[in-house]
C-alpha positions in Angstrom: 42.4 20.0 88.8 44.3 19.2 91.8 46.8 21.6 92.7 50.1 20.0 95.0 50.9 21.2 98.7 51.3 24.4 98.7 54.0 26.1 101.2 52.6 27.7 104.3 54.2 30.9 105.5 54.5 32.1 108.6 53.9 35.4 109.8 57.4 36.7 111.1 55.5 38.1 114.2 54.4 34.7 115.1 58.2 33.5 115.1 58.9 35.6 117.6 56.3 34.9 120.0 58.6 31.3 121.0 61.0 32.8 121.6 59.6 36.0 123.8 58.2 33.4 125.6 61.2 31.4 126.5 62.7 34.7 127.7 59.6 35.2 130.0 60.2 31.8 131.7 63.8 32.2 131.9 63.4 35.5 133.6 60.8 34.2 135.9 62.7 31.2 137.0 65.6 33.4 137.7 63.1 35.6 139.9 61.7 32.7 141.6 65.7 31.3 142.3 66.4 34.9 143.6 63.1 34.6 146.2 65.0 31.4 147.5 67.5 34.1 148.8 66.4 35.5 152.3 66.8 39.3 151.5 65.3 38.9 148.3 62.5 36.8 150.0 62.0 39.8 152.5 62.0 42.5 149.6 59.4 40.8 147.6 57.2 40.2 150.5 57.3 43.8 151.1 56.3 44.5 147.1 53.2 42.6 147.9 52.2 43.9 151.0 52.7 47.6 149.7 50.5 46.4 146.2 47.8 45.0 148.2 47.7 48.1 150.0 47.7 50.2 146.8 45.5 48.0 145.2 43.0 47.8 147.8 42.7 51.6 147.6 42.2 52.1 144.4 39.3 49.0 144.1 37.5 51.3 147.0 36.5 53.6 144.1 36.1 57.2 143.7 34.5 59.1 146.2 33.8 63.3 145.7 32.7 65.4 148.2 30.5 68.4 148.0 30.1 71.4 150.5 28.1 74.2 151.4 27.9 76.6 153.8 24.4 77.8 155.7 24.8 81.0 157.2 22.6 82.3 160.0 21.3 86.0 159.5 18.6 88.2 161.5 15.0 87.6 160.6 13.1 90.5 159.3 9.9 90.6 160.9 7.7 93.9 163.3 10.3 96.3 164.2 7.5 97.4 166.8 7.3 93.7 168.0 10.0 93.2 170.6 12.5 90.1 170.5 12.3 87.5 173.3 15.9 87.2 172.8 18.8 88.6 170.8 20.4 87.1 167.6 23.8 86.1 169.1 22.2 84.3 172.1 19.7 82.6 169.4 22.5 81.5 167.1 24.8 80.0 169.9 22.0 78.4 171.9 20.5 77.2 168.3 23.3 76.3 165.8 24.9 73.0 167.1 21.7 71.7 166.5 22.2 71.7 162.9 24.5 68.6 163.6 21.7 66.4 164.3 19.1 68.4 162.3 20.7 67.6 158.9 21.5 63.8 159.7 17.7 63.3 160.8 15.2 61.3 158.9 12.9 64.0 158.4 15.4 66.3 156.8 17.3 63.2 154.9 13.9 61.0 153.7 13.4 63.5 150.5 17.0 63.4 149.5 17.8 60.0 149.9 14.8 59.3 148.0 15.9 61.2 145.3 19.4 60.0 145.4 18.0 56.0 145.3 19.2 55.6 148.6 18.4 55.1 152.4 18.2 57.5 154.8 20.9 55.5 157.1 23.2 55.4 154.3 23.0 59.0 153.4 23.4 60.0 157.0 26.7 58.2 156.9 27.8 60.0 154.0 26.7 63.5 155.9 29.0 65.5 158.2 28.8 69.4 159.5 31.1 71.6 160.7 30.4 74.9 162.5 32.8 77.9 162.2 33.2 79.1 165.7 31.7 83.0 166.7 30.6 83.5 163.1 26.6 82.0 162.3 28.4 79.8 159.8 28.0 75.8 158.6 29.2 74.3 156.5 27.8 71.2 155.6 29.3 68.6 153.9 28.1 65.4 151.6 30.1 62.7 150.0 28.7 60.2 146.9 30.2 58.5 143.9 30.0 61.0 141.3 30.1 64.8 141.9 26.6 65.4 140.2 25.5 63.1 142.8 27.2 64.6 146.2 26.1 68.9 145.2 22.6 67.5 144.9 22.3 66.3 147.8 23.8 68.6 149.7 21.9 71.4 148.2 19.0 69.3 149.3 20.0 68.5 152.7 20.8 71.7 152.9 17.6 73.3 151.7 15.9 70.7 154.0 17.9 72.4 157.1 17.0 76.1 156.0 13.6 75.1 155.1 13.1 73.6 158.9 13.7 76.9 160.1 15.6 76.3 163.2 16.1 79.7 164.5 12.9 81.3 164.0 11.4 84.1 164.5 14.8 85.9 165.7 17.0 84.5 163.0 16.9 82.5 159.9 19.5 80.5 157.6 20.4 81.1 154.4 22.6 79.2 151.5 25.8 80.4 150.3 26.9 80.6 146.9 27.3 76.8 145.2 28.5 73.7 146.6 32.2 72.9 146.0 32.5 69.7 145.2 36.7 67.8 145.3 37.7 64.3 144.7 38.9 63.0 148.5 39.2 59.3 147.6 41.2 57.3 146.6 43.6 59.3 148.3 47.0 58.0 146.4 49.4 60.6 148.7 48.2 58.9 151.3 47.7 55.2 149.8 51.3 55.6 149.1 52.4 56.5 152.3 50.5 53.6 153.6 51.8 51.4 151.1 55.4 52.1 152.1 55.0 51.6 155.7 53.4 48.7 155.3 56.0 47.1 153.1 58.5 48.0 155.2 57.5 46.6 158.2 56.4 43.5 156.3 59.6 43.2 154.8 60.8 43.6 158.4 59.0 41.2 160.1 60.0 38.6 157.1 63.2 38.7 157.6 63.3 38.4 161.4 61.4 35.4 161.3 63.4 34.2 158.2 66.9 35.1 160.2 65.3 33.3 163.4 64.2 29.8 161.5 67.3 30.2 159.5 69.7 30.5 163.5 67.5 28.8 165.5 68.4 25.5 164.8 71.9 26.1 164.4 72.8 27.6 167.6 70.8 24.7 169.5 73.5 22.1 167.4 76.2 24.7 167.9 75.1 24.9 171.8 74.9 20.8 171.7 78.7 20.6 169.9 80.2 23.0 172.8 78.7 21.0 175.2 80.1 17.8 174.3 83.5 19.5 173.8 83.7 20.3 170.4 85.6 24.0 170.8 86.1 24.2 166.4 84.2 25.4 163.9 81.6 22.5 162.4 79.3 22.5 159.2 75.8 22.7 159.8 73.9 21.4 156.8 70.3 20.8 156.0 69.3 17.1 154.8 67.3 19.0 151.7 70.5 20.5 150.2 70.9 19.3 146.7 74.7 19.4 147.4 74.9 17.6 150.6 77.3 14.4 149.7 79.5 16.8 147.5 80.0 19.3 150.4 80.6 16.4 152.9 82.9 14.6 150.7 85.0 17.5 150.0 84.8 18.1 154.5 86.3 14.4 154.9 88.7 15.4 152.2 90.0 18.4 153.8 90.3 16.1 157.0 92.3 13.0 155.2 90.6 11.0 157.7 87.4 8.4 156.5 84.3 9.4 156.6 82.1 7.8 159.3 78.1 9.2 159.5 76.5 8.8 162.9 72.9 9.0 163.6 72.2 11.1 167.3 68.9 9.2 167.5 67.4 5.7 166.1 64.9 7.2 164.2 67.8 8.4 161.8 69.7 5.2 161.1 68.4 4.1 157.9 69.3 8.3 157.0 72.5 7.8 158.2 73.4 4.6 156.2 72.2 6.4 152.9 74.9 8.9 153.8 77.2 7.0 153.9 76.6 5.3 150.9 76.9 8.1 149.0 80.3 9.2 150.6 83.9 7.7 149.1 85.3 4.9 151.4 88.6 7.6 151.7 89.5 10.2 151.1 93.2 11.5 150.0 95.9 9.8 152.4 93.8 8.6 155.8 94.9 10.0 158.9 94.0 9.0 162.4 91.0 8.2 163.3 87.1 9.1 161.3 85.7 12.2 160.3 82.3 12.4 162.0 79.1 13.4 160.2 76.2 13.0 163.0 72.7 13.3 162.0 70.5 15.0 164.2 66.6 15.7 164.0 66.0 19.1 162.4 64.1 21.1 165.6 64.6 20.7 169.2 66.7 20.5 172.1 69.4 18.4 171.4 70.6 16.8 174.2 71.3 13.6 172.2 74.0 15.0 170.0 75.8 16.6 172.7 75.8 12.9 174.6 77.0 11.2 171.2 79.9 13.7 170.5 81.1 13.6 174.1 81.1 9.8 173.5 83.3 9.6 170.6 87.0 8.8 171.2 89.7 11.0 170.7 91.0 10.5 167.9 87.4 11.1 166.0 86.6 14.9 164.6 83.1 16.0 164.3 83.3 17.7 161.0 79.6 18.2 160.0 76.4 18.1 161.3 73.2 17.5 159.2 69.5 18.5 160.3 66.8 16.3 159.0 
């Protein structure tokens, strides 16, 4: 038998889940609003910059590094059998060979095998540092896991002792077990690199913000003061959403009719549109028109300064739009 609808209950998580999701738009609108801002613009350019850094650090992987030293001591051999040279002369004429001795492919074509590696790559990874006026190396291995970097440098370095570099005066020896520390990623240091980064980012954002932002004004400014106008005038980019509202309330202010000029034929049809969209007066007319002149957006320009020092007296520049 046929049962009727039955009613379908929602979890009350799932009702939530709308509305946490309108509350992640609406914050992320207002951040993208906020990025319209310069500084904010500037600031989150600078949060990238020092993420990527950070990120790009930590995607490099891990990388440990294990050392051990090699220490040079006399050779036991005849005591009736006399030395060709002495131990100290032996070990300085002898030990900086080590250097090129434990990154040769003789000494690193066992390991590396080992390892699952080339012999290139694990010379790379390979570094030696000798301890001055003591007989002492240490030499040092990096890899991807620890296990991986004391192997081989307990091979590499059994390789080096094994080719028995200062025979028959002295002979090498290994010390103790490597020691084997984490060296990347270095976060202290990714950090650091992060913040400077960021910061100058950040920086350089805003200078070339502040310069695209001035540019163009002080080239109309310059053109306005050239063609006589001493006041303050509005500069106003074409793209504002509130363009006829800001120039309506200009004209206003000025009791005078509003009269849009186009600096250049390109801009006439521009220009007419303006002025469509402006009231026919404004409060009690005065003298004379207010002048809004539309100039191209980048440039010298020349042509504006010609146009306003054309205009009769009675006329008063009070905005200037950028297209």
């Amino acid at each position: 038998m046929l049962s009727g609808p039955r009613d379908v209950r929602v979890p009350a998580g799932l009702k939530s889940v709308p509305a946490a999701l309108g509350r992640v738009l609406a914050a992320l609108g207002r951040v993208l609003a906020a990025l319209k801002r310069p500084l904010a613009l500037s600031v989150g350019i600078a949060l990238l910059v020092a993420a990527v850094v950070v990120v790009a650090v930590e995607v490099a992987g891990k990388q440990y590094e294990s050392r051990v030293g090699v220490l040079a001591v006399p050779a036991t051999g005849d005591p009736e059998q006399p030395l060709e040279a002495s131990f100290g002369e032996v070990v300085a004429l002898s030990l900086p060979a080590l250097v090129e001795v434990s990154r040769s492919p003789s000494v690193l074509r066992g390991p590396a095998t080992d390892l699952g590696t080339t012999p290139d790559d694990l010379a790379r990874r390979v570094s030696v540092e000798l301890v001055p006026a003591s007989g002492l190396a240490r030499l040092s291995v990096r890899a991807e896991t620890p296990d991986r970097s004391a192997q081989a440098a307990l091979r590499i370095a059994q390789a080096v002792v094994d080719a028995d570099l200062l025979a028959p005066v002295a002979r090498l020896r290994l010390l103790d077990r490597p020691e084997t520390t984490r060296v990347a990623p270095d976060r202290p240091l990714a950090y650091g690199l992060a913040l400077i980064a960021g910061v100058l980012a950040g920086l350089v954002a805003h200078a070339v913000g502040h310069l695209r932002r001035t540019r163009p004004r002080d080239l109309v400014r310059a053109a306005l003061t050239a063609g006589g106008v001493r006041r303050p005038v509005a500069v106003l980019p074409d793209d504002d959403p509130d363009l006829a509202q800001r120039l309506a309330l200009l004209c206003e202010a000025a009791a005078r009719p509003a009269r849009v000029v186009a600096v250049v034929p390109a801009l006439a049809d521009r220009a007419e549109e303006l002025a469509a969209e402006l009231p026919d007066k404004t409060g009690e007319p005065a003298d004379g028109d207010s002048v809004i002149a539309v100039v191209p957006g980048g440039g010298p320009q020349e042509e504006l300064a010609t146009v306003v020092g054309a205009l009769p007296a009675t006329a008063t520049v009070v905005a200037v739009v950028t297209c």
